[in-house]
NUGUGU-421185 format. One record per residue (C-alpha): x, y, z. Coordinates in steps of 0.05 Angstrom, whole numbers, plus 5000, padded with zeros to 4 digits. Example, Ala and Ser with C-alpha at 12.3 -4.5 7.8 and 13.67 -1.06 7.14 Angstrom:
524649105156 527349795143 
This chain:
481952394874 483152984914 482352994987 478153664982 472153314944 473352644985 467052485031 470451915075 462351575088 464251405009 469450985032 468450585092 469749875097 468849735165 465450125229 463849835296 463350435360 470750405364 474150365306 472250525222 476550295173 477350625098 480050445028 485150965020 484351344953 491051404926 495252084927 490752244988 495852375043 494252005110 496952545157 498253265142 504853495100 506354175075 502354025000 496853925025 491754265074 486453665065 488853025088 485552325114 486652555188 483553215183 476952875141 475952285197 476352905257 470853195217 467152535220 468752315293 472552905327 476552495375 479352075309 486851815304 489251435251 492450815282 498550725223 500251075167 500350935087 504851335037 500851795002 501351344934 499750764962 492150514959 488450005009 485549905082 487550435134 484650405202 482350955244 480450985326 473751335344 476351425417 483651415457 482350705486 481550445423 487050875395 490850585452 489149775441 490249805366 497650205385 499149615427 496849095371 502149435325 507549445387 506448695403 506148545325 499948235335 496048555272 497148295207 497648675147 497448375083 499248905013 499448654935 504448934899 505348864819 512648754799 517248784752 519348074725 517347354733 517747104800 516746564841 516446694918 512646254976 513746555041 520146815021 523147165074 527247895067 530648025132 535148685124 535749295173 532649895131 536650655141 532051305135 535651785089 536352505099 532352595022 526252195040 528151515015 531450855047 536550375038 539749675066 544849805118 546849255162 550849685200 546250285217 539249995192 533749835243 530949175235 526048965185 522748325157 517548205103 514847595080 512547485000 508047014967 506947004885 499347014874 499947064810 505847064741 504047374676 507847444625 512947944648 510148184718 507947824782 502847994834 505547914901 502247874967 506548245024 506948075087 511348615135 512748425208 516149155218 513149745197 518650075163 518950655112 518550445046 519749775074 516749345026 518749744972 526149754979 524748975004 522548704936 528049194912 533448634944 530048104915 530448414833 523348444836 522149254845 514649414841 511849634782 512450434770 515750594836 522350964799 525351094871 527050314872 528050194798 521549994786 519150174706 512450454688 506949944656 505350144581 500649814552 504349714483 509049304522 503948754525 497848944476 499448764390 497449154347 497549764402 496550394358 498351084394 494351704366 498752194332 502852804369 500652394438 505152194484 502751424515 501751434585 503450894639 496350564660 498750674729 500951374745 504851104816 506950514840 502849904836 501849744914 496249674953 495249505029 489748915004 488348595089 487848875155 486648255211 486248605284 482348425344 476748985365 476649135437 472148545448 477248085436 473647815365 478347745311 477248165250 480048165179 477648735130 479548695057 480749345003 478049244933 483049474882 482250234854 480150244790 488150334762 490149714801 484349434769 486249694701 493749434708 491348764731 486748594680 491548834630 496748334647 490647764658 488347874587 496047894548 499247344594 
């Protein structure tokens, strides 16, 4: 979906006077870069005009994003995210069969002059992320994701170290999901090309738990978009 014919009321999860929270389309970018003149930030101003988005998703990636109505909530959120005290939980679909309860990845991540990340002990800045298989098929796994540092590409690069790369992200060595990989009998029209069933990566930030500035705990949940939904029940019906 492009931003431009996005109306953000579609998309609410949450809204108390403080704070709304929003399943992210994907390849909507959260803040403004130089492709794109509509982005999340821009829309929520429209909506509230004293709106700040209180993290950031990459623009591929899908799922809860929360957003401040006012600085003081800007401000308690920021300090949440300092203190490590919100938890954010993402599914990711990856490559292989794997089998991972609370594993822990705890390797400094470098930001590259080209946009993308690697593992450097020497020069990284710290970085943990917990995983948890919710589910094997027969040659993926959904994983639930569980960073303590927000990191770039963190999570990605993560389940990179652990040969279990998510599911179309290329930058990581993550392959593209065809469904003729899974489905018999899969017949392809003629002078077509098949295309993956996911056209980016397969990861989604699923959980958002935060505490509102009354003190009350709160946990909002993303439903899938409808291609995380597509994968999914591709790989549920051909296990």
């Amino acid at each position: 979906m492009k931003a431009s014919k996005l109306d953000l009321r579609d998309i609410i999860l949450y809204e108390d006077n403080d704070y709304f929270l929003i399943n992210k389309p994907p390849f909507v970018s959260t803040l403004a870069d130089r492709h794109d003149k509509v982005h999340l930030l821009s829309l929520a101003k429209e909506y509230v005009a004293d709106a700040q988005v209180c993290h950031r998703l990459d623009k591929d990636t899908s799922g809860v994003l929360a957003i401040a109505k006012n600085p003081e909530a800007y401000r308690h959120m920021s300090l949440q995210f300092e203190h490590r005290e919100v938890t954010k939980t993402y599914h990711a679909v990856s490559d292989g069969i794997h089998n991972f309860d609370e594993t822990l990845v705890d390797l400094p991540i470098l930001k590259m002059d080209d946009g993308v990340v690697k593992i450097s002990k020497k020069d990284g800045k710290p970085a943990q992320t917990y995983f948890s298989t919710v589910t094997a098929y027969k040659f993926h796994t959904l994983i639930a994701c569980k960073p303590i540092t927000g990191r770039m590409h963190q999570i990605r690069i993560h389940l990179a170290t652990l040969k279990a790369p998510i599911t179309g992200d290329d930058t990581y060595g993550g392959k593209p999901f065809f469904l003729s990989s899974v489905k018999r009998g899969f017949n392809l029209k003629k002078q077509t090309e098949e295309q993956p069933i996911m056209k980016r990566m397969a990861l989604h930030a699923h959980a958002l738990r935060f505490k509102d500035l009354n003190g009350v705990d709160r946990e909002v949940i993303a439903p899938y978009p409808k291609d995380m939904q597509a994968l999914i029940r591709q790989l549920s019906e051909n296990k």
